[in-house]
N, C-alpha and C positions, 0 to 999 in steps of 0.2 A: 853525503848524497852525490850519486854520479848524472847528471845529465850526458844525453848521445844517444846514441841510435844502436837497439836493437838488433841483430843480424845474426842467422843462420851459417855456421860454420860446420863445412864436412872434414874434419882430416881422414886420414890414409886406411884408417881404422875401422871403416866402414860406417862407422856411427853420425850423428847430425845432432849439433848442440847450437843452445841459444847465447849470445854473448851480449854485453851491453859493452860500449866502448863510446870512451870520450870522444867530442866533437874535433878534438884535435889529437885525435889516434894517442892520444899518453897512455892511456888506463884502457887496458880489458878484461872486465870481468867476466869468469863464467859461469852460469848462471844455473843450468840443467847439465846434468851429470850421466849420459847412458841411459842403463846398462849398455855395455858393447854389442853394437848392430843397430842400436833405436835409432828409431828417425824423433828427435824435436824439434818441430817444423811451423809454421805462420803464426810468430806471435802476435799477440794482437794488445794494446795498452789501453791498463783502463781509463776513464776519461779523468781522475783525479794522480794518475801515476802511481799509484800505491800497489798495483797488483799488472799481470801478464797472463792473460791466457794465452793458450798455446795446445796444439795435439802432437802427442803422443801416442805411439805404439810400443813402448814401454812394458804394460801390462801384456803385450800379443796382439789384440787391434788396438789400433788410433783412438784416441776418447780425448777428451778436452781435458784437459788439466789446468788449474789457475795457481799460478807463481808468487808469494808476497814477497817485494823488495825488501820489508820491515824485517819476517823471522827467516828469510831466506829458504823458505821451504816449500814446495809445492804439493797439493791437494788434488786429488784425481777430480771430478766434476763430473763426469758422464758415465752410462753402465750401460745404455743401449743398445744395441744395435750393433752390425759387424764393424763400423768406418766411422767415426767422427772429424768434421775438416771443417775448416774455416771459420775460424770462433771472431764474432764480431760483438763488442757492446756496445748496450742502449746509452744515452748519453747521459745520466745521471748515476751509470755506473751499477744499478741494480740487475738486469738482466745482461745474460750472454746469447746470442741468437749462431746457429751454426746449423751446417749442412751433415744429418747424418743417413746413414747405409741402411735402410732396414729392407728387406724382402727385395733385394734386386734393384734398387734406383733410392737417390738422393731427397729426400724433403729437406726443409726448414724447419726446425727447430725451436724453441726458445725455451729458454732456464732459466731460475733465477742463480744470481751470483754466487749465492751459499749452497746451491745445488738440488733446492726444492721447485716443486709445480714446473717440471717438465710436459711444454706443450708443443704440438703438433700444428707447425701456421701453413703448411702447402698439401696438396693433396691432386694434384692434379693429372689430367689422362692423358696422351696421343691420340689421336685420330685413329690408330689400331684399337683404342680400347687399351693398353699398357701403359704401366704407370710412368708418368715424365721424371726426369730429371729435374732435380730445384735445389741449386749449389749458391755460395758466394754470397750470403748476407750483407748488408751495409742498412742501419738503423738511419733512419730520417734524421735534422737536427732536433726538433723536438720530441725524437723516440716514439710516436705513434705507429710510425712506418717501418717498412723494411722491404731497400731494393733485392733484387736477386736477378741470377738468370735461370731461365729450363730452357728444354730442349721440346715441349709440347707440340712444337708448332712445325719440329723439323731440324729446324736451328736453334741456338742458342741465344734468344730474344730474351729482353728485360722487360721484368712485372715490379708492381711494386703490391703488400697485401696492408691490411691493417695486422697489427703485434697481434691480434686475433684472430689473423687467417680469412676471417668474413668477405673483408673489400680487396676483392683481389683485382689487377689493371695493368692490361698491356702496355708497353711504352713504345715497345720496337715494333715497325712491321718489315722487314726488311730479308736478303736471304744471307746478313751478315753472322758472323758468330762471335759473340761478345762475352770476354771474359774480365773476369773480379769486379765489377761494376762497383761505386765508390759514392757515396752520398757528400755532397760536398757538405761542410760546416757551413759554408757563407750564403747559401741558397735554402730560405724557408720559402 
């Protein structure tokens, strides 16, 4: 078992692979493999270390794919939609919440870890009447929640919903633009 950080490497070859590498630069393993051109981009760990999600465009669009450290192989995970990005998990490790592409703009997501009961948690408009942008998951530390940003409002303001979509809650009012918003561990 290698502990170290995770990290996105592009060499020359146009492709984008995921490596783990020890804390003191010894060991790098690689982890995702291509094909030549792929992007494999924002991995994301699961909360017991045993698995990585991650998107890919591999298949031709971006879709989540989840990583096992254990058989060294990776399982596609999403079929939806043109874009899969930012795959975050719940903290007990059973769901993956991410930002995907469907009809023109971004929702939230959420799947279970094995790839079943694919549900729809955002749904929200613009002031035009068009549908908002809703990118950038981050699950509560108790996993009921899930931070995000859209852009409903103009800019890219932080909401938080329930894992159900139902209780949805501004946080920002401001005319900043806020990106990857991050649930911290230590604040219930």
């Amino acid at each position: 078992d290698m502990s170290g950080i995770v990290m996105r490497i592009s060499p020359s070859n146009g492709t984008s692979d995921l490596y783990r590498i020890a804390f003191d630069g010894s060991k790098k393993q690689q982890l995702t493999f291509g094909p030549r051109g792929a992007m494999n981009v924002e991995p994301a760990i699961s909360p017991d270390g045993t698995k990585m999600a991650y998107s890919s465009d591999r298949s031709g669009n971006a879709m989540i794919y989840v990583y096992d450290f254990a058989t060294k192989e990776s399982k596609r995970l999403t079929y939806a939609g043109k874009y899969n990005a930012s795959p975050a998990w719940s903290p007990d490790g059973t769901k993956i919440a991410f930002a995907g592409h469907v009809d023109n703009h971004f929702d939230i997501y959420v799947i279970d870890a094995n790839g079943k009961n694919l549900t729809k948690v955002t749904s929200a408009k613009k002031t035009s009447g068009r549908a908002a942008n809703n990118e950038d998951p981050s699950f509560s530390p108790d996993g009921r929640m899930i931070l995000y940003r859209s852009d409903r409002s103009g800019h890219y303001q932080l909401y938080t919903t329930t894992v159900d979509g139902k209780n949805d809650y501004r946080l920002t009012f401001d005319k900043h633009t806020y990106l990857r918003p991050q649930w911290s561990p230590f604040l219930k």
